[in-house]
C-alpha positions in Angstrom: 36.4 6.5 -1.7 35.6 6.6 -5.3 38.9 4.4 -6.2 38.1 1.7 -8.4 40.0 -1.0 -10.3 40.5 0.0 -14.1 39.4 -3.9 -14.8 39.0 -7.1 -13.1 41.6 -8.9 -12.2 39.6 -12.4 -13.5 37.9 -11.8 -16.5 39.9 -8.5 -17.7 36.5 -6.9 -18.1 36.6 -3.0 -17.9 34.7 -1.1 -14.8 34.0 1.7 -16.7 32.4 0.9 -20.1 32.5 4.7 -20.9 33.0 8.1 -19.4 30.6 9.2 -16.6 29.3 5.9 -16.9 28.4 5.9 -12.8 26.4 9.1 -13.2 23.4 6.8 -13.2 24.0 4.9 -9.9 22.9 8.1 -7.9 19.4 7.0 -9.0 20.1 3.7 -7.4 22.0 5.3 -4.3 18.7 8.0 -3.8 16.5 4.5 -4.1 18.6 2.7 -1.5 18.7 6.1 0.7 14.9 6.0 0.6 14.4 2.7 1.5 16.6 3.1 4.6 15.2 6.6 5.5 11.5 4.2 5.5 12.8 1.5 7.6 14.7 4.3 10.2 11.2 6.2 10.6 9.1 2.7 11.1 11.8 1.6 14.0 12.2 4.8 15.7 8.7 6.8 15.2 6.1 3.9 15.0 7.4 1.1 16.4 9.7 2.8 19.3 7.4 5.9 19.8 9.9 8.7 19.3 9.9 12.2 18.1 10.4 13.6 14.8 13.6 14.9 15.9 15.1 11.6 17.5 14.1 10.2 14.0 16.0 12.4 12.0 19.2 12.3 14.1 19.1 8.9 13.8 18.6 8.8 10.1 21.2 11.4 10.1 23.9 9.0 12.1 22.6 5.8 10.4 23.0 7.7 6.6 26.6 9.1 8.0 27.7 5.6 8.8 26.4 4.0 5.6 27.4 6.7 3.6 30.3 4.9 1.8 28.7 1.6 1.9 25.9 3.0 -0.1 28.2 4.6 -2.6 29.7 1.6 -3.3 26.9 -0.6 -3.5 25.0 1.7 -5.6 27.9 1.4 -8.3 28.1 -2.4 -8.2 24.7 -2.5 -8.9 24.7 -0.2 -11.6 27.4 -2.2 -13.2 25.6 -5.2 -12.6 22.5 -3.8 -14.9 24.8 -3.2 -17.7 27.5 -5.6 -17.2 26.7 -9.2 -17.6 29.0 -12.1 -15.7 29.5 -14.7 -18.0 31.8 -17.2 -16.6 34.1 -18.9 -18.9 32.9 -22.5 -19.8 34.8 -25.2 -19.1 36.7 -27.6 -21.8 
């Protein structure tokens, strides 16, 4: 899951600018997780009316699914702090 590109195949630009440079995207993954644990308890507990325990197995199912999605999308973003795209100008 963790298997990355060493560099782009465009732009040549390196995906890891330095060692344990993704440590940092498991703040942006906790954000991300948090957001969707809010939006799962709105649905199921206010809006649908459910208990506390059909909210937390469906967080549980929904965060299982997502799981590698989030992973992945938390270390794009990180990148995308740090990492600039600057597309070559055309001559």
């Amino acid at each position: 899951m963790a298997d990355m590109h060493d560099r782009c195949p465009v732009c040549n630009q390196s995906y890891e600018p330095e060692p344990n440079f993704y440590y940092g995207s498991m703040y942006v993954s906790y954000s991300y997780t948090v957001a969707i644990f809010v939006a799962v308890f709105v649905i199921v507990k206010l809006l649908l009316g459910f208990g506390i325990w059909h909210v937390l197995g469906t967080l549980a199912v929904v965060l299982l699914l997502l799981g590698p999605y989030l992973f992945r999308l938390s270390r794009i973003t990180w990148l995308n702090m740090f990492v600039k795209y600057k597309p070559q100008e055309k001559k």
